[in-house]
C-alpha positions, 0 to 999 in steps of 0.5 A: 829360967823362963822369967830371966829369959824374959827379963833379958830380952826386956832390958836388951830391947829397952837398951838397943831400942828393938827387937832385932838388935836384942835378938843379934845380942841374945843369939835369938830371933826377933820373934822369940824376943818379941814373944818373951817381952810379951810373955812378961808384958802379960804377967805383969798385966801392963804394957812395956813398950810402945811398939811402931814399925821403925822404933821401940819406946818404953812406955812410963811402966816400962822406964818404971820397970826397966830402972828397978830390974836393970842393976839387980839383972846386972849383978845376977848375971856377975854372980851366974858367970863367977859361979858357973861350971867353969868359973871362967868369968871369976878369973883368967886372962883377958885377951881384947883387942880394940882399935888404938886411938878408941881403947886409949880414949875410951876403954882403958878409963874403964879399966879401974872400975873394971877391975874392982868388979873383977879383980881375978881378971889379968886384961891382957889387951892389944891397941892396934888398927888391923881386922882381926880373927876372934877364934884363929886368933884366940882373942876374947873379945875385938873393939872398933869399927867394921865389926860385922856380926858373923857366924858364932860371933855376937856383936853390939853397937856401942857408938856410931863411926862417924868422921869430922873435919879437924885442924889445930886452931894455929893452923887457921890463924889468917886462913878462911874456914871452908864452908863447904866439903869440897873447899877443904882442898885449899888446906893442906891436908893430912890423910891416911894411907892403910898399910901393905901398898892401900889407896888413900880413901877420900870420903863423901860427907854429908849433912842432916838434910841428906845433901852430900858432898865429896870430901877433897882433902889434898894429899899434904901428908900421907901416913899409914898411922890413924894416931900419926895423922892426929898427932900431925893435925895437933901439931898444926901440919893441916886438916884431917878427916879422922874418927870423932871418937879419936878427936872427942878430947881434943875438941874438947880441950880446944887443941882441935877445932871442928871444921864443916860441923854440919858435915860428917862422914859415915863409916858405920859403927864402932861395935865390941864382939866376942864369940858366942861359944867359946870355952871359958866365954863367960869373961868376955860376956862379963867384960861386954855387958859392963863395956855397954852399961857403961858406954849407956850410961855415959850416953857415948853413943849420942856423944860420938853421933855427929850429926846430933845438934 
């Protein structure tokens, strides 16, 4: 069990590149998964990582090590979870929720590679844009942003949450682009209001070189539906500031286009968490480690970083 330990906080450290976010994912301390890398480091008598103050890199034994051990360490951890005293893992309900918009784009493709892995699991999810209680609620697991690693629950990054500025294509047919956050004004803009009476928040976005600039969106159209203010810009009403994991397809495809690419604004990051302790814990811990191995291997997180070139 000592070896496995070791070899989970290798593999957490090499995705999350550091000790400190492996410890958050294995419920450890950065020193004690500092010191079960080494104590690997030592048995295979090579270095893993090249370590530095602000990042861990894997050095050419480490992507050797990391690219044989990664798949089998996956399936034991299946085979633990289905096996274990409660077998909980195997079969059961499913409960998630996860931010509408997100889970539509990019969790519920997941779903039939999913269930071929676990074909016992019922998913039974909830598409919805609240702040949620994992244990009052009796929830699995939550996906979105503004998770926050908190007493007894473990949170892991999937991808940063950045806002873009946005506009159908039709919208801009004779219009100037703006160059500059604060000229967004001269667009309609369409903008969200949170439910139960909130404000309108207007972001400041910034840019590679660290200038930043506020964001003055007019308020053409409120709504208090992250959906409906896309669903407005597609239907070329104006501009929004909305999530790029919410608009990443309709870039794509070319039905938005992306104004200011340079500028974006931060609102921190899109995570998935799940309780650390709760009975009958080993299907979220099973649906976790497949949501971050796929979204890894996917390279979402660097799809969804707005500022990368």
């Amino acid at each position: 069990m000592e070896s496995l330990a070791n070899l989970e906080a290798f593999v957490r450290s090499a995705e999350s590149g550091s000790f400190s976010a492996a410890a958050r994912q294995l419920g450890l301390t950065p020193a004690a998964v500092s010191r079960n890398v080494g104590q690997l480091e030592q048995r295979l008598g090579v270095r893993l990582f090249h370590r530095s103050t602000r990042r861990l890199e894997l050095t050419e034994a480490g992507e050797r090590f990391l690219s044989s051990v990664d798949g089998p360490l996956r399936a034991l951890r299946a085979s633990m979870a289905d096996i274990g005293p409660q077998g909980d893992a195997g079969g059961g309900v499913l409960k998630v929720s996860m931010a509408r918009a997100f889970g539509l784009a990019h969790v519920l493709p997941l779903l039939p590679e999913f269930r071929a892995q676990w074909p016992r699991l019922q998913p039974q999810w909830n598409f919805e844009d609240r702040a949620v209680d994992l244990v009052a609620e009796g929830l699995d697991v939550a996906i979105g942003p503004g998770l926050e690693p908190g007493s007894g629950v473990v949170t892991r990054t999937l991808a940063p949450a950045h806002l873009v500025a946005v506009v159908a294509p039709a919208y801009m047919a004779g219009r100037a682009a703006p160059n500059l956050p604060s000229r967004l004004a001269a667009l309609d803009g369409i903008v969200l209001r949170p439910p139960a009476g909130g404000r309108v928040r207007h972001w400041s976005m910034r840019q590679a070189d660290g200038s930043a600039q506020q964001a003055l969106l007019s308020e053409t159209l409120v709504f208090d539906d992250p959906t409906a203010v896309r669903e407005a810009c597609l239907l070329g009403l104006g501009a929004a500031l909305l999530p790029l994991a919410d608009v990443l397809l309709p870039l794509r495809r070319g039905a938005l286009v992306r104004l200011l690419p340079q500028w974006w604004a931060d609102a921190g990051t899109i995570a998935v968490a799940h309780a650390a302790d709760a009975p009958q814990g080993g299907k979220a811990r099973a649906f976790v480690d497949f949501l971050v191995e796929r979204f890894t291997a996917e390279s979402l997180a660097r799809r969804l970083d707005a500022s990368a070139p």
